[in-house]
C-alpha positions as CSV (number, residue, x, y, z in Angstrom):
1,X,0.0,0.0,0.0
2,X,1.5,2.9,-1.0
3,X,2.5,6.2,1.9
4,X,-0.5,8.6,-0.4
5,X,-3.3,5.9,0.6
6,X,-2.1,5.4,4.3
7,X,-1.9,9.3,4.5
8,X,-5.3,9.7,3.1
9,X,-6.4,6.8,5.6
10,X,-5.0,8.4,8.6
11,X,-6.5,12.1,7.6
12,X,-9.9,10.0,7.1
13,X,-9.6,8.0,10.5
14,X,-8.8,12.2,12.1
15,X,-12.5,12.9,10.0
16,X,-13.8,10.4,11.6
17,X,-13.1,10.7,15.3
18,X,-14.3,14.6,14.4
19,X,-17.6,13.2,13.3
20,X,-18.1,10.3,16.0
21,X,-17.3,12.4,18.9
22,X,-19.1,16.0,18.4
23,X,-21.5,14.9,15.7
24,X,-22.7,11.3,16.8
25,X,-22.1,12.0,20.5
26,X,-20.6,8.6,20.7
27,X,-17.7,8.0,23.9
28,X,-14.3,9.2,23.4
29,X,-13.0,6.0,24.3
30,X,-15.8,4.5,21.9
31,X,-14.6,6.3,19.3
32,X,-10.9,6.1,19.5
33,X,-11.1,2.5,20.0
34,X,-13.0,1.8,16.5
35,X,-11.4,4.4,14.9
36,X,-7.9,2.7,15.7
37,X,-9.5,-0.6,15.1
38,X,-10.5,0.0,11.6
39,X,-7.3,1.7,10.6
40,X,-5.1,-1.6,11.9
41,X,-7.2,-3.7,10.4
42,X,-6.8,-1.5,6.4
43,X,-3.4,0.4,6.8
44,X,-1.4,-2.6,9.0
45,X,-3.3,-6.0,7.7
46,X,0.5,-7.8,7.6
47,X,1.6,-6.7,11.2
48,X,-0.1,-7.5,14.8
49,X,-2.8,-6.0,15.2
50,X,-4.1,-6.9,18.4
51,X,-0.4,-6.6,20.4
52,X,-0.5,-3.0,18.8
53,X,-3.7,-2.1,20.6
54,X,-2.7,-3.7,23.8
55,X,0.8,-2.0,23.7
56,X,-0.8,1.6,22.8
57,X,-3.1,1.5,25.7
58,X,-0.8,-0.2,27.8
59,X,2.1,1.7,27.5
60,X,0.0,5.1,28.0
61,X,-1.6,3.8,31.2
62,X,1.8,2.9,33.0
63,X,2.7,6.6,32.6
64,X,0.0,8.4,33.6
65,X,-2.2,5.7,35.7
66,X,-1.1,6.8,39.1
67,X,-0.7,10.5,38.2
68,X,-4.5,10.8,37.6
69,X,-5.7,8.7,39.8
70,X,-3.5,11.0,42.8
71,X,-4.7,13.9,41.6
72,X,-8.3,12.8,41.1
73,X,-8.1,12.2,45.0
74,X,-6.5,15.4,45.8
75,X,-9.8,16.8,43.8
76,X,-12.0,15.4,45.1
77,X,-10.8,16.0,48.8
78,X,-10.5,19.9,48.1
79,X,-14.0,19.4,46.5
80,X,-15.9,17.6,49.5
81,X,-14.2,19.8,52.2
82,X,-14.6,22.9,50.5
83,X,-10.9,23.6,50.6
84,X,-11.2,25.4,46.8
85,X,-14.0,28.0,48.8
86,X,-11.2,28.3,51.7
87,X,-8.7,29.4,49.1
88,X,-10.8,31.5,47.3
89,X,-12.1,33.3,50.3
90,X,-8.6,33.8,51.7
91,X,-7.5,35.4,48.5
92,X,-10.4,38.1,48.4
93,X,-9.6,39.3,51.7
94,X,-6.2,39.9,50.7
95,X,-6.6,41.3,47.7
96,X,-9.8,43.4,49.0
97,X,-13.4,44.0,47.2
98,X,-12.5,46.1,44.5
99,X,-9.8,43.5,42.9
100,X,-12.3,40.8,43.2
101,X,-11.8,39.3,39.5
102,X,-8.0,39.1,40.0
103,X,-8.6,37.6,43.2
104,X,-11.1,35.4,41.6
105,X,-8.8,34.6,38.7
106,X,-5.5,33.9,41.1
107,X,-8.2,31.4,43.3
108,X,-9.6,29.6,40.0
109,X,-5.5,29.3,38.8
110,X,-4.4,27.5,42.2
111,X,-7.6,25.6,42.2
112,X,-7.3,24.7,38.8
113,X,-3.9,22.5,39.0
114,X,-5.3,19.4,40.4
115,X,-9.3,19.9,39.6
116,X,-10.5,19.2,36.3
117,X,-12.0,22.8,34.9
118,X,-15.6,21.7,34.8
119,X,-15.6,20.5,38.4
120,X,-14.0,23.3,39.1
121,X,-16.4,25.8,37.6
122,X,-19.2,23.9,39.2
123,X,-17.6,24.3,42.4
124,X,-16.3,28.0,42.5
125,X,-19.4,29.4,40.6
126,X,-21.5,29.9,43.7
127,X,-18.2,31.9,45.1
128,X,-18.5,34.0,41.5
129,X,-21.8,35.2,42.4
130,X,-21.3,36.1,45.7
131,X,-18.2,37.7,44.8
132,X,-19.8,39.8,42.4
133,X,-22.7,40.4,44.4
134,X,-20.1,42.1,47.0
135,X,-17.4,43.7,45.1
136,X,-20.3,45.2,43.1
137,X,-18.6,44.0,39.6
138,X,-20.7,42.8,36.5
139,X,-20.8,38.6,36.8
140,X,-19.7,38.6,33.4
141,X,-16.2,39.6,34.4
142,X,-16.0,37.6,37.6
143,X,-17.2,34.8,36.2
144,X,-15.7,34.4,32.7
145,X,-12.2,34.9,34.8
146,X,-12.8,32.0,36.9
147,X,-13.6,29.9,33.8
148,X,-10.4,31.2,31.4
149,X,-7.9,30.3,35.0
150,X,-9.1,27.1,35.3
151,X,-9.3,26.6,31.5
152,X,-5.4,27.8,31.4
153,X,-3.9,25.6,33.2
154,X,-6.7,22.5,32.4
155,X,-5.2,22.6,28.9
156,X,-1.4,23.0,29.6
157,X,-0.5,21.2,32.9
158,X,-0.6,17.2,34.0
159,X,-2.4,15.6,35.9
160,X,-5.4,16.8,34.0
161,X,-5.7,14.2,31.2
162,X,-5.2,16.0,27.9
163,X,-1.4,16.9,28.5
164,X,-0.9,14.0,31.1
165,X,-1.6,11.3,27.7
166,X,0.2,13.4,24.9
167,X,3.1,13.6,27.5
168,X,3.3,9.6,27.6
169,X,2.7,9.6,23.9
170,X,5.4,12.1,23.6
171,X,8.0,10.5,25.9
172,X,8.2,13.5,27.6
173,X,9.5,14.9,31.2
174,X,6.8,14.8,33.3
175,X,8.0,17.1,35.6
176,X,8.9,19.2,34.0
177,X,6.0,19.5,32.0
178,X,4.7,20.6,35.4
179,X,6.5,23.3,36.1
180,X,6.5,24.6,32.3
181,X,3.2,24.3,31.7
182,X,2.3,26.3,34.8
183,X,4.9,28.9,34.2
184,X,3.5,29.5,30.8
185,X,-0.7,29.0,32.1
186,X,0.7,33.1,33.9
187,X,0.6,34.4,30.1
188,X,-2.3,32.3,29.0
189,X,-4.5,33.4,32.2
190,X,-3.5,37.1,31.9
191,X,-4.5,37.8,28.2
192,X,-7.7,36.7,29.0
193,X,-8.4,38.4,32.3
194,X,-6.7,41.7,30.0
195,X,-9.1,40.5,27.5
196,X,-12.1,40.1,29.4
197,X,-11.6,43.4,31.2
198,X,-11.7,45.2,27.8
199,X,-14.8,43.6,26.7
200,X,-16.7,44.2,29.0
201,X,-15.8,47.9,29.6
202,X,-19.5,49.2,28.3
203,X,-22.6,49.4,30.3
204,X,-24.3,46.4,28.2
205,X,-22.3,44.0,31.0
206,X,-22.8,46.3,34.6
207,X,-26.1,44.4,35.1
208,X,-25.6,42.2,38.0
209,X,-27.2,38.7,39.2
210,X,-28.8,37.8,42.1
211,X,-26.9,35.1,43.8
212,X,-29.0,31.7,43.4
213,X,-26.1,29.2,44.9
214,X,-25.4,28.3,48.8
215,X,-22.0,28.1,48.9
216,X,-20.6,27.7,52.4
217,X,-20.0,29.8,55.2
218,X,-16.7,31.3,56.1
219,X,-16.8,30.1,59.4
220,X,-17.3,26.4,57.9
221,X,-14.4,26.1,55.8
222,X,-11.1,24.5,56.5
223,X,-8.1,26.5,57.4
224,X,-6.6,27.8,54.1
225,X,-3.1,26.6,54.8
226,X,-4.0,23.3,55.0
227,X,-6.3,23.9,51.9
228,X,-3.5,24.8,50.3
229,X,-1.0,22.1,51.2
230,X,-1.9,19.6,48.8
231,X,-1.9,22.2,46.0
232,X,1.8,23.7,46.7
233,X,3.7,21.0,48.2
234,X,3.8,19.1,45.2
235,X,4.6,21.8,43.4
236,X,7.5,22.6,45.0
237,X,8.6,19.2,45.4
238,X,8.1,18.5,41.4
239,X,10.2,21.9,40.4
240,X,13.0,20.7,42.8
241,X,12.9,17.3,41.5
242,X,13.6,18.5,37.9
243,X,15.9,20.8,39.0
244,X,18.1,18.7,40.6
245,X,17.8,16.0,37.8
246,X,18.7,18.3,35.1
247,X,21.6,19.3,37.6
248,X,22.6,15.4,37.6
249,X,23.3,14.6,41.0
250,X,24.3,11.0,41.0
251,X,27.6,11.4,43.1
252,X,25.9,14.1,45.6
253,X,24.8,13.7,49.3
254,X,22.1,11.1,50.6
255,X,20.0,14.3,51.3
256,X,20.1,15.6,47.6
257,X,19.3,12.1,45.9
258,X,16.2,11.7,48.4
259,X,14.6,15.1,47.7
260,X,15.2,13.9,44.0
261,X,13.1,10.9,44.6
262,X,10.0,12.7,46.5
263,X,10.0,15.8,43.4
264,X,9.0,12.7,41.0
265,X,5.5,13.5,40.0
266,X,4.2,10.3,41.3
267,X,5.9,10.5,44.7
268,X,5.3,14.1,45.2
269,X,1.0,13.6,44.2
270,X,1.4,10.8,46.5
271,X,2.9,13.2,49.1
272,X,0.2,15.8,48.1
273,X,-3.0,13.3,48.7
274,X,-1.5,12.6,52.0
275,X,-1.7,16.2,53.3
276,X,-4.7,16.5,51.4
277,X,-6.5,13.9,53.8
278,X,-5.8,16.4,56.8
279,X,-8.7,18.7,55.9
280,X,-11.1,15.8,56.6
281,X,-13.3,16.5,59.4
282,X,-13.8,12.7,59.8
283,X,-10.7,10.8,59.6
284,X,-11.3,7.4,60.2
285,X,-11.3,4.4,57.6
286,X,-14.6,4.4,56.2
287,X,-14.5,8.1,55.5
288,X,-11.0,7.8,53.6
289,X,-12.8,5.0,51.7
290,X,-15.3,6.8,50.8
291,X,-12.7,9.9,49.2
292,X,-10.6,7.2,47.5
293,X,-13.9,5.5,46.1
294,X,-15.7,8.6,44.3
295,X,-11.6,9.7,43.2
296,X,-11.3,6.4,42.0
297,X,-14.4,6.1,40.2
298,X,-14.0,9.7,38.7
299,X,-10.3,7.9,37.7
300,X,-11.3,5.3,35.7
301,X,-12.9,6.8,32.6
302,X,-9.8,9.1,32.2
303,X,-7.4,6.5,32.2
304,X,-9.5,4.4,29.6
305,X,-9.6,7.2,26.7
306,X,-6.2,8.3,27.5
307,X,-5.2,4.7,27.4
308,X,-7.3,4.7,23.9
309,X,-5.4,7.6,22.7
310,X,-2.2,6.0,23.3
311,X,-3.7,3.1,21.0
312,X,-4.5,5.2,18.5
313,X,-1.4,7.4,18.1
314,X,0.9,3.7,18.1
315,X,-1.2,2.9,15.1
316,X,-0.8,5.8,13.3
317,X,2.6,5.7,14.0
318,X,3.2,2.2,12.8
319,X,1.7,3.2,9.8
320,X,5.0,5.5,8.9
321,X,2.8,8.5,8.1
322,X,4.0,10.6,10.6
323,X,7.7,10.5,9.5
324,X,6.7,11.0,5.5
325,X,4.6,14.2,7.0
326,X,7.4,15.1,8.4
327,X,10.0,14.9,6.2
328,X,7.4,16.9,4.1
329,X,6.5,19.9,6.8
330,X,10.7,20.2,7.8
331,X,10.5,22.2,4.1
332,X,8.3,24.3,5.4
333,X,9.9,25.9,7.9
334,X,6.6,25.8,10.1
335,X,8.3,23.6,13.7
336,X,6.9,24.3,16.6
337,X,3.8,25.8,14.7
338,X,2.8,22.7,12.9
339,X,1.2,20.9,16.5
340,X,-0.1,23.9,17.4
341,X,-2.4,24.7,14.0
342,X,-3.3,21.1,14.1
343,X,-4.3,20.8,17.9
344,X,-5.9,24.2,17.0
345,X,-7.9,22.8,14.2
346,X,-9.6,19.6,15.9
347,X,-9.8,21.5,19.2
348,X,-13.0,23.7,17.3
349,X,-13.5,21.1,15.0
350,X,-14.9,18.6,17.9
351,X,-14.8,20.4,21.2
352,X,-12.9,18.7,23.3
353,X,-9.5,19.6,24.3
354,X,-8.4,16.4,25.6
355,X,-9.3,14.3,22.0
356,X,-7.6,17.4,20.3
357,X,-3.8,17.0,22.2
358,X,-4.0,13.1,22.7
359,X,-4.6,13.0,18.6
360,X,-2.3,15.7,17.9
361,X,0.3,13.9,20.1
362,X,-0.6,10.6,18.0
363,X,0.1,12.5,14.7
364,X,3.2,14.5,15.3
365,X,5.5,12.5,17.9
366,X,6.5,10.5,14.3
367,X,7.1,14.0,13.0
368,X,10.1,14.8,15.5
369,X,13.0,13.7,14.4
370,X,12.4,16.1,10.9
371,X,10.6,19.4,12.6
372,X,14.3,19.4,14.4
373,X,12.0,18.6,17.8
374,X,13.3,15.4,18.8
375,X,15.5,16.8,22.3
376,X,14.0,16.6,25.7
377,X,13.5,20.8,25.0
378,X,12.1,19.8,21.8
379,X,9.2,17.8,23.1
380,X,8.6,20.1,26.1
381,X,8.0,23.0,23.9
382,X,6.1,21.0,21.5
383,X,4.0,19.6,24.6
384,X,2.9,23.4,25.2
385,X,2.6,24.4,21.5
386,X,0.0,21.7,21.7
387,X,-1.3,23.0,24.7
388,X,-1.6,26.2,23.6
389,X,-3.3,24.8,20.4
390,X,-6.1,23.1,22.5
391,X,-7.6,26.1,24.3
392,X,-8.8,27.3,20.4
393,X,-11.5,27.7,20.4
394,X,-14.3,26.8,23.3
395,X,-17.6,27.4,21.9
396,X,-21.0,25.7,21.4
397,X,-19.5,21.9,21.0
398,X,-17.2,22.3,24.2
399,X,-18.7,20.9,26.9
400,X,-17.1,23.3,29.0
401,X,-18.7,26.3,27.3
402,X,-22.0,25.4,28.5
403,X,-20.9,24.1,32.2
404,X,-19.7,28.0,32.3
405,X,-22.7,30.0,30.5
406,X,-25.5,27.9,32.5
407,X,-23.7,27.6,36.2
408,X,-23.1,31.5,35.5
409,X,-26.6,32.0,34.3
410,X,-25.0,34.1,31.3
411,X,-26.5,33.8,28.0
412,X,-24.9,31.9,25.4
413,X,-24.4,34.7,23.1
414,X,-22.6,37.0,25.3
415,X,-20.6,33.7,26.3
416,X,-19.4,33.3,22.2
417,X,-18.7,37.0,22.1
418,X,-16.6,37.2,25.7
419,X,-15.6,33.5,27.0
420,X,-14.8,32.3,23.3
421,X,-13.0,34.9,22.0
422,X,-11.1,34.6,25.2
423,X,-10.1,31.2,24.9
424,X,-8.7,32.1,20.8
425,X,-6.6,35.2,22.7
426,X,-5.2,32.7,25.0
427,X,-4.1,30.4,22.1
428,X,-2.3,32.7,20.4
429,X,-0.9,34.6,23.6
430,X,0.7,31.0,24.9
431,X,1.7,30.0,21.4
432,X,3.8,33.3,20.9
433,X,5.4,32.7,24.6
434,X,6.3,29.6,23.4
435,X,8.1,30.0,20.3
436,X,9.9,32.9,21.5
437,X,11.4,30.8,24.3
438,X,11.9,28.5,21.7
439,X,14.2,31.2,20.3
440,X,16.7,31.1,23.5
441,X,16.6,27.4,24.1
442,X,16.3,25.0,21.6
């Protein structure tokens, strides 16, 4: 079969994911899984078919399994406890009333590293109202702040399961992915909150809404250090780790190898769900079962489509596309910009962020060795070039778009106009941060 027909095949299985999983409304994992299927079967009939599945899914799982299923627990503690509230609260009455969007923006940016963005939203949105309802400042503004913060570092930073996947796919340093990928979510959450601000400067968005959510009382939350424990501490730990790997400290003290060991991602989540399991009120076995159950059970569907993304990007990759495309795009000149249009492109082509970087991953990690992108750097910066790519553009078939318009009780139309265009500034704000560092270091 000749490297045209296996192109057009894999451009065709791309069409057809598109189709399955914003048209038809069928499961990612669904969809991935059949799309992967079908192309093994017609573009690899002489190879093994069934040990490339099982090795894609595999392979992806044992890199990210315990990653997600940490920070699903970390989650869902901050989530049950009201820890997220604590922060957000504490932040307000430092910042003071009249900076209540970049308090609210700063609160839904900490929150945002271990909580998926939808939970997130659904959980801070109460706080939105009643921060607007105070401060005296148009929802629109807070609430469309909350939503791009979360949303900045949702698509750019593990352990949410977009960049978690494409980083297994990828090969990539976890770590620091971490610390990248929050440093460059700053840029990405700025533009918008600049963005948002500027928007919304006429009168059309001073109406206010009545608050319609309970959200807790002050005097009911947990203390907001130990709220913020699980959120930092890992943090910290991770950035050290990476540092002192990339510092190579083999012949050093006992003291400098161990803090190496607890700054890998999986020791320092592990570290971060432990502290995280001092803000419950009820500490005893049963209620630590219960946490682990509903983290584990919110766990298990991520793992299975990024395990089914893995999957599809080893077919594709079998299939030698990837390295014809590249070989093709080096000419070009394009690098670092070639992920990024095409995580761009299924991103608002079918909605979801996480299908859009697991099958950009899948479609360019062939492509490497040509775009010049093979170094650890390389796949670092093309990690958040995809990132970057998968914030454009949230709109009506983003699940996420509507979690933010109808838990802010904004209208869809002002939601396109403000939230969306948001999400396309963001993009294009990250991208440029990107390949301007890409200028320096690679």
């Amino acid at each position: 079969m000749s490297i045209l027909v296996i192109s057009f095949l894999v451009v065709l299985s791309i069409v057809l994911i598109v189709l399955l999983t914003s048209v038809t409304k069928l499961n990612a994992f669904a969809s991935l899984f059949i799309v992967s299927l079908l192309l093994a079967i017609t573009a690899l009939p002489e190879k093994g078919i069934v040990d490339i599945l099982k090795e894609g899914f595999g392979n992806t799982v044992a890199s990210i399994g315990f990653l997600v299923i940490f920070g699903a627990i970390i989650a869902t503690v901050l989530e049950k406890t009201s820890g997220a509230s604590s922060i957000a609260n504490y932040i307000l009455s430092r910042t003071g009333h009249r900076n209540a969007a970049s308090a609210m923006g700063i609160s839904g940016f900490i929150v945002g590293l271990p909580i998926f963005c939808d939970s997130g939203y659904i959980i801070m949105s109460g706080l939105a109202k009643r921060f607007s309802s105070k401060a005296k400042v148009a929802l629109t503004v807070i609430a469309f702040v909350l939503a791009t913060s979360l949303y900045s570092v949702h698509c750019l930073t593990p352990t949410h399961p977009g960049a978690l996947a494409a980083s297994g796919i990828l090969d990539a340093n976890i770590g620091m992915l971490i610390v990248l990928g929050t440093l460059f979510a700053i840029p990405a959450a700025l533009s918008a909150f600049l963005w948002i601000k500027w928007q919304t400067r006429s009168d059309l968005y001073k109406e206010r809404e009545e608050l319609h959510h309970e959200v807790p009382c002050e005097e009911q939350l947990p203390p907001v250090h130990l709220s913020l424990l699980p959120v930092v501490v890992p943090l910290l730990l991770i950035a050290t780790g990476s540092l002192l790997t990339v510092l190579d400290i083999s012949n050093s003290k006992m003291v400098l190898r161990g803090l190496a060991f607890i700054g890998q991602p999986i020791i320092s989540l592990m570290i971060g769900v432990l502290l995280s399991l001092l803000l419950l009120k009820n500490k005893g076995i049963k209620d630590i079962n219960r946490v682990l159950d509903s983290a584990i059970v919110k766990a298990g569907p991520i793992l299975v489509v990024t395990g089914a993304g893995g999957m599809f990007g080893l077919v594709i990759k079998e299939t030698g596309v990837g390295a014809y495309a590249g070989d093709f795009l080096l000419q070009t000149g394009l690098g670092l910009l070639v992920p990024f249009l095409i995580a761009s492109t299924l991103k608002t082509a079918q909605g979801s962020s996480t299908v859009a970087i697991i099958t950009t991953a899948s479609l360019v990690v062939p492509m490497l060795p040509t775009l010049g992108l093979y170094s650890e750097t390389g796949k670092l910066l093309t990690m958040l070039s995809m990132g970057a790519g998968s914030m454009m553009v949230s709109h009506a078939n983003d699940s996420y778009f509507w979690v933010v318009s109808r838990f802010s009780g904004i209208s869809p139309n002002i939601a396109l106009k403000v939230f969306s265009s948001a999400t396309a500034v963001m993009a294009v704000v990250t991208f440029l941060c990107v390949w301007l560092t890409s200028l320096f270091i690679l």
